[in-house]
C-alpha positions in Angstrom: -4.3 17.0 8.1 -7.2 16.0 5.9 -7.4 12.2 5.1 -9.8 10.5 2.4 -10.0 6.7 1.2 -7.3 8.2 -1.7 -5.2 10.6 0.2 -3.8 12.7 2.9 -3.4 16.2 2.7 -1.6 18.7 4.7 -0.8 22.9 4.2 -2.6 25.0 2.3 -3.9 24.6 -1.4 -3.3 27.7 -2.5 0.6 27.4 -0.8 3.5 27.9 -3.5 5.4 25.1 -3.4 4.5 21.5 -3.4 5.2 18.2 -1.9 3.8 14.3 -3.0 4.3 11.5 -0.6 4.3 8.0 -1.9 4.2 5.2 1.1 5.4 1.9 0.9 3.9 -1.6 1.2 1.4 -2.2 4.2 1.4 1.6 4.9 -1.0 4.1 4.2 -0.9 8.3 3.1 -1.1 9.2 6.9 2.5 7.0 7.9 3.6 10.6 6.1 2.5 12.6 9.5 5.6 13.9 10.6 7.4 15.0 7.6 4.2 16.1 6.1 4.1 18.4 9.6 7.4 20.0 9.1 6.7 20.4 5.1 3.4 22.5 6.0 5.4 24.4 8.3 8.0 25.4 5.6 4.9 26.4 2.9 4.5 23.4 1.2 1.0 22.1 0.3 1.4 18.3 1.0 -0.4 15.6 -0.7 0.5 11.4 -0.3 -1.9 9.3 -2.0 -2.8 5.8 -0.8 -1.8 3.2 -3.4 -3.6 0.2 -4.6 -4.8 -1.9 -2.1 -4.1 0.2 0.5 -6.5 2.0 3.3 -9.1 0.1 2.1 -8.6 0.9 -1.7 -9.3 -2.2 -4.0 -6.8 -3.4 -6.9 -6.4 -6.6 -8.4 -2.9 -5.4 -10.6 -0.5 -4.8 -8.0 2.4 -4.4 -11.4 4.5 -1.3 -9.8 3.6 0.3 -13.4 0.3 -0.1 -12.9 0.5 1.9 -9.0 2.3 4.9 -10.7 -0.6 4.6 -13.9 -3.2 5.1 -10.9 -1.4 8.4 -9.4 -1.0 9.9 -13.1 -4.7 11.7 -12.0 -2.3 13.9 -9.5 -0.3 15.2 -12.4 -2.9 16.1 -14.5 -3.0 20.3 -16.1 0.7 19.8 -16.0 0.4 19.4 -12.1 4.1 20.0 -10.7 5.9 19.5 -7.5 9.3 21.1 -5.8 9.9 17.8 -3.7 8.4 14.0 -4.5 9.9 11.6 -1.6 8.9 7.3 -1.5 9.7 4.7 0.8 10.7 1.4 0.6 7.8 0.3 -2.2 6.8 3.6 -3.1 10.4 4.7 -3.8 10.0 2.2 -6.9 6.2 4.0 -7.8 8.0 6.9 -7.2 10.4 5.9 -10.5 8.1 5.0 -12.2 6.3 8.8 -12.4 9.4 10.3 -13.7 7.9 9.9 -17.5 5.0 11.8 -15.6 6.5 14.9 -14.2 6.2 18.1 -16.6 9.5 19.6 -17.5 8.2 23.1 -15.6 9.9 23.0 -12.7 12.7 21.4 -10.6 12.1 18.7 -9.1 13.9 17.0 -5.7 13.1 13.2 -5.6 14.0 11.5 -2.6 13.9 8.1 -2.3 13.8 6.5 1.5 15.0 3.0 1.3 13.6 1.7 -1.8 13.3 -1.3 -3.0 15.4 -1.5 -6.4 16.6 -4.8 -6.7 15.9 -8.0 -4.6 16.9 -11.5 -5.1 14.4 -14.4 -5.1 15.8 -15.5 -1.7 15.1 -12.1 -0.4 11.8 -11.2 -1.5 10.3 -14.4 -0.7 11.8 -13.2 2.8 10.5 -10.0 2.5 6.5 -11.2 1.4 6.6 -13.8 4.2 7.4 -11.0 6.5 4.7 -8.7 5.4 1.9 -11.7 5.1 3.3 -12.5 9.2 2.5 -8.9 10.0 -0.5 -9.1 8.2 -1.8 -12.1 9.9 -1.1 -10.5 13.4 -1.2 -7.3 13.4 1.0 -5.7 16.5 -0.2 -3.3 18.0 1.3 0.3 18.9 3.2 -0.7 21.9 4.1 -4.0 20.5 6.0 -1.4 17.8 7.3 1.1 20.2 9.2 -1.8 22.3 10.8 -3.4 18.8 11.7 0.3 17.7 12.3 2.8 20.3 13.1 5.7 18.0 9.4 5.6 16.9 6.7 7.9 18.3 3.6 6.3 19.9 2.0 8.3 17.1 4.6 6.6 14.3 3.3 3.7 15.7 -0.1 3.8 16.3 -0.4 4.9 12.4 2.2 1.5 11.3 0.0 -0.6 13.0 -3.1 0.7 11.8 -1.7 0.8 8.2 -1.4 -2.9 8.2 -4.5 -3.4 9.4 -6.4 -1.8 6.2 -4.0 -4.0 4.0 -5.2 -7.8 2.8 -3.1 -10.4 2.2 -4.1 -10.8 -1.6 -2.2 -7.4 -1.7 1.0 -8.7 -0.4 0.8 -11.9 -2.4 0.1 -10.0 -5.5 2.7 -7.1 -5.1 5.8 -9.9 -5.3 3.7 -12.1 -7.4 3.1 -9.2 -10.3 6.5 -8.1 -9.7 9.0 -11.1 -10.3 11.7 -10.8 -10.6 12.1 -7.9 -8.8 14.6 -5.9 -10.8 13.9 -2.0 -10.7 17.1 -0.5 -11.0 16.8 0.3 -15.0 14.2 2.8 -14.1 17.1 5.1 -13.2 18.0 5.7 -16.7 17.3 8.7 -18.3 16.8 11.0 -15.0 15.0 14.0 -16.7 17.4 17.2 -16.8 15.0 19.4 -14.3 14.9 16.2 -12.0 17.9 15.5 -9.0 17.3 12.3 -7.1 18.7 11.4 -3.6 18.8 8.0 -2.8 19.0 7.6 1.4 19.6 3.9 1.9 19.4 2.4 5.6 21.5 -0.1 7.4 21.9 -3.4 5.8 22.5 -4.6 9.5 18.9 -3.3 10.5 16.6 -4.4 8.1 18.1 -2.0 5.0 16.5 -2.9 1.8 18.4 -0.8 -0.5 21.9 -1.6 -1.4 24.8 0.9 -2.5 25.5 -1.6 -6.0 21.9 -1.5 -7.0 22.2 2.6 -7.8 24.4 3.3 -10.8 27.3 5.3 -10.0 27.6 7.4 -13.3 24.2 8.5 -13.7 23.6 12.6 -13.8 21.9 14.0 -11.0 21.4 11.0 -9.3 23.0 10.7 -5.4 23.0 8.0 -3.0 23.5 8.0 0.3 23.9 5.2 3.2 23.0 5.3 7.1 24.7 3.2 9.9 22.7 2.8 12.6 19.3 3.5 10.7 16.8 1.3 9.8 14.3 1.0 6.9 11.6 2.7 8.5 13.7 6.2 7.9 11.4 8.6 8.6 9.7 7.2 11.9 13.6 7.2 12.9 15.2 10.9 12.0 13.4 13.1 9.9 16.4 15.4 9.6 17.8 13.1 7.4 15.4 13.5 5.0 14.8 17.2 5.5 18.3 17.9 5.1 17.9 16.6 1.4 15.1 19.5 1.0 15.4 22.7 -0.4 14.2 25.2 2.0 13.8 28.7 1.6 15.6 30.5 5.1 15.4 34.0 6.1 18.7 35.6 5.3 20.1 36.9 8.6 
């Protein structure tokens, strides 16, 4: 792996496929380790930014539309990827690109838990949540005894994502984003584009709602996993890399 204040990077350059990474709020482009891992062995080049006040990057517009504006440098020369996945937060960015994407390739979009649509009541939950985390930052084992499918590595990397995350980000991400209503952005799926929606346990902290993704859009799946919580790919990455195209040796 090869980290910068902007982004992560795993694989080769030159590889011939592609995967982008978006990370949701409090995280950072390195919370990506473990799929990023098994992506690089399968011969993807593997790239997850870090948005907007995140990892030490500054931003005063925290408007979801404004942290998919500041990834648009990653598509530039009709840049294209095979596989785009987000979580939680950056499952919304991640929507938000679609006008972005070049109409070159297929694309697989995969979104982990995102946060579509939440009511006033749950948001406010949601920010006072993030701001408690914020103001006491738990450390590794403090994570590994409230979640023991997690790694020590998962959560080594959780707790130092919320560490290099202010408060004035959290504030500002529900402030610039009320009401938090997202769900439109699934209209008009671009024809080379197939989303997957994998939405976790309502009962453990499951953000993401079957009702909030429309049922009659093209290309567009949804998926929902009892006994799995929002953190999806700290919990069971064959989840997600079931979702992926991969190319196997025919036997």
């Amino acid at each position: 792996m090869y980290t910068s204040i902007s982004a992560s990077q795993w694989g080769s350059p030159t590889a011939s496929r592609r995967a982008l990474l978006i990370h949701g709020l409090t995280m950072s482009s390195q919370s990506w380790e473990g799929v990023a891992q098994l992506l690089a062995a399968e011969g993807f080049f593997v790239v997850a930014p870090n948005l907007l006040g995140h990892a030490w990057r500054r931003g005063t517009d925290y408007r979801v539309s404004t942290l998919a504006e500041d990834l648009r440098p990653y598509f530039v020369m009709d840049m294209s990827y095979d596989v785009i996945i987000g979580h939680s937060l950056g499952g919304t960015v991640t929507l938000s690109l679609l006008p972005f994407l070049p109409n070159t390739k297929d694309t697989t979009v995969i979104l982990l838990d995102p946060a579509i649509e939440l009511t006033k009541e749950t948001a406010d939950k949601c920010e006072n949540w993030f701001l408690k985390e914020i103001a006491n930052v738990r450390t590794a084992d403090d994570h590994m005894a409230e979640n023991p499918a997690w790694s020590r590595g998962d959560s080594l990397i959780r707790a130092l994502g919320v560490s290099m995350c202010g408060r004035t980000v959290v504030e500002g991400v529900f402030k610039h984003n009320s009401p938090w209503s997202f769900s439109g952005l699934f209209k008009n799926i671009p024809p080379h584009v197939t989303i997957t929606v994998l939405a976790s346990d309502p009962a453990l902290g499951g953000i993401c709602h079957l009702e909030h993704v429309p049922c009659d859009v093209a290309r567009l799946h949804a998926k929902v996993f009892i006994g799995i919580g929002h953190w999806i790919q700290y919990e069971d990455l064959d989840i997600i890399m079931n979702e992926i195209p991969l190319r196997r040796a025919k036997l």
